[in-house]
C-alpha positions as CSV (number, residue, x, y, z in Angstrom):
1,X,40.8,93.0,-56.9
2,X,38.4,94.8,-55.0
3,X,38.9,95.5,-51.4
4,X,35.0,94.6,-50.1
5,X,36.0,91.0,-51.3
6,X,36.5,89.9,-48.1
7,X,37.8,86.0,-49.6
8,X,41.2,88.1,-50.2
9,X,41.4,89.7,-46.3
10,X,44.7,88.2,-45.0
11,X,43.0,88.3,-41.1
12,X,40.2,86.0,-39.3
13,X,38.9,86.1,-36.0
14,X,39.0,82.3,-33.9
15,X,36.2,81.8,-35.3
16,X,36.8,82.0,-38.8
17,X,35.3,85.6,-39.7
18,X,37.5,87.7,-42.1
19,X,38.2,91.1,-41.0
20,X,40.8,93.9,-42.8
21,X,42.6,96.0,-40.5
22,X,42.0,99.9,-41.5
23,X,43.6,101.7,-38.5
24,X,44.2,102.0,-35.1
25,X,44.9,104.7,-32.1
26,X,44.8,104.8,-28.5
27,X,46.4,105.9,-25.1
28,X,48.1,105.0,-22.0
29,X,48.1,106.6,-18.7
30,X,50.4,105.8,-15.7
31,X,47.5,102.7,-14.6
32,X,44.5,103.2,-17.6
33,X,45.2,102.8,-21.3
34,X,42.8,102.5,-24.3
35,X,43.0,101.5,-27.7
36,X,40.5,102.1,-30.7
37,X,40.6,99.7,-33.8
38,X,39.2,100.0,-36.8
39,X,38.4,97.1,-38.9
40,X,36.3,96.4,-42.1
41,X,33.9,93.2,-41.7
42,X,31.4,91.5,-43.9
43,X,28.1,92.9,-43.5
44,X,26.3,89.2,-43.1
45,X,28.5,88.1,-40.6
46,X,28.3,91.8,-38.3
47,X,26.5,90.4,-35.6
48,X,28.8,87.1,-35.2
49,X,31.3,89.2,-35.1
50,X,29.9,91.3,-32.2
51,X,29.4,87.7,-30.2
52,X,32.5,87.0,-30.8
53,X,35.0,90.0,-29.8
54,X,32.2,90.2,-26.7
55,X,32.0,87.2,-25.3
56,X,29.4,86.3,-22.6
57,X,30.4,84.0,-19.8
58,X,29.9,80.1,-20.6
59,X,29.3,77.2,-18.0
60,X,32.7,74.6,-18.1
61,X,32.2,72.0,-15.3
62,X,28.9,73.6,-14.3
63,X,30.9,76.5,-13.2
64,X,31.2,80.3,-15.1
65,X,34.3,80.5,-17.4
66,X,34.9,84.1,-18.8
67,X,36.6,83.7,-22.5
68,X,39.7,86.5,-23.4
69,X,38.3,86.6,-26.8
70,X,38.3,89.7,-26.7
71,X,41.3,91.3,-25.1
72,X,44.6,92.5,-26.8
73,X,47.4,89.6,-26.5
74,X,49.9,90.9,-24.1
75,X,47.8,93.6,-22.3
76,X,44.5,93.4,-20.3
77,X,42.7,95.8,-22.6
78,X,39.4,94.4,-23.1
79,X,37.2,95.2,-26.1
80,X,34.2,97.3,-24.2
81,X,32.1,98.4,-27.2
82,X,31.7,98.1,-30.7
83,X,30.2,100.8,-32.8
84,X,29.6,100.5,-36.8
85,X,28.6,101.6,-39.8
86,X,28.3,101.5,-43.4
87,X,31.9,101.9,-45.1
88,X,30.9,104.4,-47.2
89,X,27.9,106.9,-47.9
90,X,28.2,105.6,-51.6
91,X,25.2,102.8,-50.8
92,X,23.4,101.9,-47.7
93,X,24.3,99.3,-45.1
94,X,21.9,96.7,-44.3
95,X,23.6,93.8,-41.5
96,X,20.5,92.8,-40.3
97,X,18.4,91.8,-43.7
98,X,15.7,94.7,-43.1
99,X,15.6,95.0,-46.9
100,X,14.8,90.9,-47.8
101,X,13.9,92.0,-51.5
102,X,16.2,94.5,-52.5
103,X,18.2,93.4,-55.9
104,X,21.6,92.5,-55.7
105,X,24.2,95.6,-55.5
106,X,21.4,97.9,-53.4
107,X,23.3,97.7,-50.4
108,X,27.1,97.1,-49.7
109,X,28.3,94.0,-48.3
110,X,31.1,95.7,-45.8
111,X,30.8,97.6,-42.7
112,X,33.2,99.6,-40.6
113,X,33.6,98.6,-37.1
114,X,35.0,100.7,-34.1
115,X,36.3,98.4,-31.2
116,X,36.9,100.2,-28.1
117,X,39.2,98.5,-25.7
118,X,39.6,100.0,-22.1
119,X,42.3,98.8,-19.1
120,X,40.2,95.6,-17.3
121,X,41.2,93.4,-14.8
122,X,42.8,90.5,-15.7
123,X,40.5,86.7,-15.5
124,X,41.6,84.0,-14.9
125,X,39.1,80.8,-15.3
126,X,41.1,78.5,-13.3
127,X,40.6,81.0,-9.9
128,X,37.1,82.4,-10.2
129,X,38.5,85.3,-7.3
130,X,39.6,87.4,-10.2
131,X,36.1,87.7,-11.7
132,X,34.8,89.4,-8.4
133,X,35.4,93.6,-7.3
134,X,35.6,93.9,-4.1
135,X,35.5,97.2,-2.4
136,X,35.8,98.4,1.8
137,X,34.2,101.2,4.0
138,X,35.5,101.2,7.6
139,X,34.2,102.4,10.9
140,X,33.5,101.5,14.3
141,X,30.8,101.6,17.1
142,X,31.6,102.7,20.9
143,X,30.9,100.2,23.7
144,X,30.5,102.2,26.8
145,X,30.8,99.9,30.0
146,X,32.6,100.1,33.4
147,X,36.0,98.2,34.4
148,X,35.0,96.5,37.8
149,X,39.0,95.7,38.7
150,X,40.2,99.2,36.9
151,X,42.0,101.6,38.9
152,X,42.9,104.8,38.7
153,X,46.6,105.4,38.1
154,X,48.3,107.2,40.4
155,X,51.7,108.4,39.5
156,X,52.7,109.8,43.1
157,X,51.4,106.4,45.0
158,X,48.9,106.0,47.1
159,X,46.7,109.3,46.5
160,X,43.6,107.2,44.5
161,X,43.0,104.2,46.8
162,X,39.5,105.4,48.7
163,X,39.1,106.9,44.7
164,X,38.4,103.1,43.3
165,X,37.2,101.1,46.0
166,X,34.2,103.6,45.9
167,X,33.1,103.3,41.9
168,X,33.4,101.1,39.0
169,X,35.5,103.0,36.9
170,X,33.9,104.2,33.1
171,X,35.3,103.3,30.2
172,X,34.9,103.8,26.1
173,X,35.9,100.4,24.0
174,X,36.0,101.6,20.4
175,X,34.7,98.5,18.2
176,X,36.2,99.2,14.7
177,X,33.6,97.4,11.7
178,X,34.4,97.0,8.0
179,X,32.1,96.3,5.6
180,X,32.9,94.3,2.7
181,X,31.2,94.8,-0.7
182,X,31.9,91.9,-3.1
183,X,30.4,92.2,-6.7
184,X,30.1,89.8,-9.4
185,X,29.2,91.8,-12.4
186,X,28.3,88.7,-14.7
187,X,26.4,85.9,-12.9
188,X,24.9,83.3,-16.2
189,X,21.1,82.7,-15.4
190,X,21.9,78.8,-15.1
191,X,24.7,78.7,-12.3
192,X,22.9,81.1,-10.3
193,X,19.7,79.2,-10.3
194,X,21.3,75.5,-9.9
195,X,24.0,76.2,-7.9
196,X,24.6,79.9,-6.4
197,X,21.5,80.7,-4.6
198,X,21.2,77.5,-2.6
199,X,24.8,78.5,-1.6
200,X,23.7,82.1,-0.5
201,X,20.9,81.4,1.0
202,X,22.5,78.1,3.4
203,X,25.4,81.2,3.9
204,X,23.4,84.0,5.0
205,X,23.3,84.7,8.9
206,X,26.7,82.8,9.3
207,X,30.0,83.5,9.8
208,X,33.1,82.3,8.5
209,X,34.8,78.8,9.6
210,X,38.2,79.6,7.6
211,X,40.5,82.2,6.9
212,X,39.2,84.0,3.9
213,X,41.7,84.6,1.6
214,X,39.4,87.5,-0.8
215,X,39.5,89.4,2.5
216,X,42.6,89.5,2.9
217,X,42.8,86.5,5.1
218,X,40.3,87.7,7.6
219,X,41.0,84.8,10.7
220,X,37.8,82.5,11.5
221,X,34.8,83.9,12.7
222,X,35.5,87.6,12.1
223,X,33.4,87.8,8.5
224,X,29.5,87.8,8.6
225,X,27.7,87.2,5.7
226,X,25.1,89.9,6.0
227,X,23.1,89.7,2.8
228,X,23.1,90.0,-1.3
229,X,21.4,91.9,-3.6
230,X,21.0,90.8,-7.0
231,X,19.9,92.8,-10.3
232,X,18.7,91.0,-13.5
233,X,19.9,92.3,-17.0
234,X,18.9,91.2,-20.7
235,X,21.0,91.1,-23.6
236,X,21.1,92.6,-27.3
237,X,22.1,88.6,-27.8
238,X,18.3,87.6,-28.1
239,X,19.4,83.6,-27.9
240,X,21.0,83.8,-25.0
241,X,19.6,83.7,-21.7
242,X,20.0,86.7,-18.9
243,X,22.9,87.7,-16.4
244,X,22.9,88.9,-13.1
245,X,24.7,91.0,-11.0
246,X,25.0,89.8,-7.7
247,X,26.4,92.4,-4.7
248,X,27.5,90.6,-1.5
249,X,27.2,92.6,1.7
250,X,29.8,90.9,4.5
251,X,30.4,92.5,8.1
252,X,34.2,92.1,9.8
253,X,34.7,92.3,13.4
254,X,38.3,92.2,14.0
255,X,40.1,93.2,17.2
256,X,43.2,92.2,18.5
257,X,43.3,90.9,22.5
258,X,46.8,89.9,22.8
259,X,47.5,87.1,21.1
260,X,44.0,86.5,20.7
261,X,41.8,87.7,17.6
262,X,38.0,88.7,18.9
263,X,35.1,88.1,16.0
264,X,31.3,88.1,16.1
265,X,31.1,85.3,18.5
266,X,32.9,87.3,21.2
267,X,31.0,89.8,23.4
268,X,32.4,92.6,25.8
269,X,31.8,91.5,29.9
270,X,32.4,94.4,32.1
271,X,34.2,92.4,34.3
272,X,35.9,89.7,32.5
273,X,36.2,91.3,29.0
274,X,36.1,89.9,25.9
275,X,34.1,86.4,26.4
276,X,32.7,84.0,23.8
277,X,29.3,84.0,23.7
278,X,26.7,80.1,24.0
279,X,23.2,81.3,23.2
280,X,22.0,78.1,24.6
281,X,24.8,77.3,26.5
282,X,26.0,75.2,23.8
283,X,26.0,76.6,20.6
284,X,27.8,80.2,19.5
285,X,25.8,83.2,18.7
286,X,26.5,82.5,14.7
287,X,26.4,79.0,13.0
288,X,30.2,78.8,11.5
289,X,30.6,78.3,7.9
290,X,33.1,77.8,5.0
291,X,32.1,81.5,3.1
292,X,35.0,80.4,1.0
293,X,32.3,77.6,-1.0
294,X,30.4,80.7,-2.3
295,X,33.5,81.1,-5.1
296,X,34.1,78.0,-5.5
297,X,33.1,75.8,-8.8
């Protein structure tokens, strides 16, 4: 029995492609881990192979699904790369049919496969949050004003009255801002023309109507949607079609006023404080929004 028969492999993948297990090696770190397996495949079949332990996102529903073909039961180690080669330097390898006309025996029908599988987070289809990385840079902006009713305190009595009835008294109101960076590294061609950027675009400007749960349950109306930017890349899978990867830009105003929370509809008064602002007298500064739909299937 020869060992490049691959009818007498004991292993298949889902999909029905035999493989023989040669060896396998790895390592773990207190958070990372990776894992190195080597495997023996059928020549022919190489490239279905490759689709398979690398699976693009599909469209279930009309929304993205993100298949765990290719993660290690148990673990989220997710196959990252695959490198190959001919098993051995007896003959040459030839996957991809350069060779049409070479006689039978010219080229051997098995290749060695190297699947690299690195620490990924874990997807889950059913809440399309996991598929997003989502990253934070604080700061803040100084408001600087004047307190109209301030006063000076005066902890002897009495010494600062002629003090404030002759000036407005300064003041600094720190403003803290965070800026949200959401990224979705695998956005399938199809749902992000039918169905993604019409959301975006109805989103941009606004702020949000409902707590948003990715943020951390920012409160209403303290997350702006300030913008995306989107980059187009192409496959070595020639029949299928591109992916993008969308970046999300979103602005939090957050301050606490009592039992109050002040957002981006809220402006500083110098001698009221915080007050919401009515552009027209009727309508807030920024159109309110559910930013929640722009995860949603």
């Amino acid at each position: 029995m020869s060992y490049e028969d691959s009818s007498t492999w004991r292993l298949s993948t889902v999909g029905g492609i035999p493989y023989k297990l040669v060896s396998m090696n790895g390592s773990f770190e207190v958070e990372n881990g990776s894992v190195s397996l080597t495997v023996l495949v059928p020549s022919s079949r190489l490239l279905s192979f490759a689709e398979e332990v690398l699976p693009i996102p599909s469209l279930v529903g009309g929304f993205p699904s993100y298949e765990s073909l290719g993660v290690i039961t148990g673990t989220n180690l997710r196959a990252q790369r695959i490198t190959w080669k001919g098993h051995t330097a007896a003959k040459p390898v030839d996957p991809f049919g350069f060779d049409g006309g070479g006689s039978s025996g010219t080229y051997q029908p098995v290749c060695e496969a190297v699947i690299e599988y690195a620490s990924k987070q874990e997807e889950d289809e059913n809440d399309p949050e996991t598929f997003l990385e989502v990253s934070c840079n604080t700061a803040g902006e100084f408001i600087y004003s004047s307190a109209p009713k301030g006063k000076w305190e005066d902890p002897g009595g009495g010494g600062d009255e002629e003090k404030n009835k002759l000036q407005a008294l300064p003041i600094n109101i720190l403003v803290p801002e965070s800026e949200w960076n959401v990224r979705w590294p695998k956005v399938p061609s199809k749902f992000w023309k039918e169905t993604l950027v019409s959301r975006l675009r109805a989103a941009l400007g606004k702020v949000n109507s409902n707590a948003m749960p990715l943020l951390f349950n920012a409160p209403a109306e303290t997350i702006l949607f300030a913008g995306y930017s989107l980059e187009r890349s192409y496959s070595w899978r020639v029949t299928e079609p591109a992916t993008f990867s969308l970046n999300m830009k979103f602005l939090e105003k957050h301050i606490e006023d009592g039992n109050n929370v002040i957002g981006h509809n809220e402006a500083w008064k110098a001698d009221e404080g915080w007050k919401r602002i009515l552009f027209d007298g009727v309508n807030p500064l920024y159109q309110s929004v559910d930013l929640n739909d722009l995860f949603k299937p």
